[in-house]
C-alpha positions in Angstrom: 112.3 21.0 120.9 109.4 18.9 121.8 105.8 20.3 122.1 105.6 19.5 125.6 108.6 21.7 127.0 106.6 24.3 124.4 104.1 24.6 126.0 105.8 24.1 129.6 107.9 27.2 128.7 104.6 29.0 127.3 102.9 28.1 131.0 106.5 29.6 132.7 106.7 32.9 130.7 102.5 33.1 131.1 103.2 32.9 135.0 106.1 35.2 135.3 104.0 37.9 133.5 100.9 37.7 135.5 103.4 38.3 138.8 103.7 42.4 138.3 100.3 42.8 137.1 98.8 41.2 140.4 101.2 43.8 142.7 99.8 47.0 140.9 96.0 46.3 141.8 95.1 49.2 144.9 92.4 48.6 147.2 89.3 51.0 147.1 87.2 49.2 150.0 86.7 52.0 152.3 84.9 55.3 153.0 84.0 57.5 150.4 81.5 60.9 149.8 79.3 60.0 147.2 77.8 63.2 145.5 74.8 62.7 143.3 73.5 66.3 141.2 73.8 69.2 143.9 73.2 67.4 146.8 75.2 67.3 149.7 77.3 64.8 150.0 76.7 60.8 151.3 79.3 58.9 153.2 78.9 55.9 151.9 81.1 52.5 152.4 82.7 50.6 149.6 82.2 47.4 148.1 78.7 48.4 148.1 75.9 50.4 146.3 74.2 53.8 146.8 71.1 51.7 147.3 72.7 50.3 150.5 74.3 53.6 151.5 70.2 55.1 151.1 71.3 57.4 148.2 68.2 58.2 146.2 64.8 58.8 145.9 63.2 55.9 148.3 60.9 53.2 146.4 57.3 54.1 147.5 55.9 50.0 146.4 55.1 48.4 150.2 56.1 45.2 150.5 53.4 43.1 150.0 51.9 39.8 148.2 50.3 41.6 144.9 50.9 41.5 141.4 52.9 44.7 140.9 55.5 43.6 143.8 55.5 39.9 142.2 56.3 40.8 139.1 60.0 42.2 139.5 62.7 43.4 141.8 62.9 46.6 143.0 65.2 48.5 145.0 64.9 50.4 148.2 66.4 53.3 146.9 66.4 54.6 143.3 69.2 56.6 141.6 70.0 56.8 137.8 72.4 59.0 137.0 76.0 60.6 137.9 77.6 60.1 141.1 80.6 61.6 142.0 83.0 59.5 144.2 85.6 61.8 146.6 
């Protein structure tokens, strides 16, 4: 057998495989409760963050042309820690 029907029968059997593994992904875009600590829970829409859903303590840096907002990103809202998704 020559190396080119090799590797197009490696390519075939590679394409065949990555058919069922495509079907079983499941969709988690949607609406969720989001519960961080004790809190009550946070609706909160997914793809997207708990910074964008408001869930956290809010950043108290004003926006503003000065060294400590120059110098690196922050966040509207801060979280670190466990969230539990329901």
């Amino acid at each position: 057998m020559k190396v080119s029907s090799k590797i197009s029968l490696l390519i075939a059997g590679l394409a065949t495989l990555s058919i069922p593994l495509s079907a079983q992904c499941i969709s988690l875009a949607g609406d969720w409760e989001a519960r961080i600590d004790s809190a009550q829970p946070k609706t909160v829409k997914l793809p997207g963050t708990l910074d964008m859903a408001g869930v956290g303590t809010p950043s108290t840096l004003k926006p503003a042309m000065e060294k400590p907002q120059l110098l690196r990103l922050t966040r509207k809202v801060n979280y670190i820690g466990p969230c539990t998704y329901s």
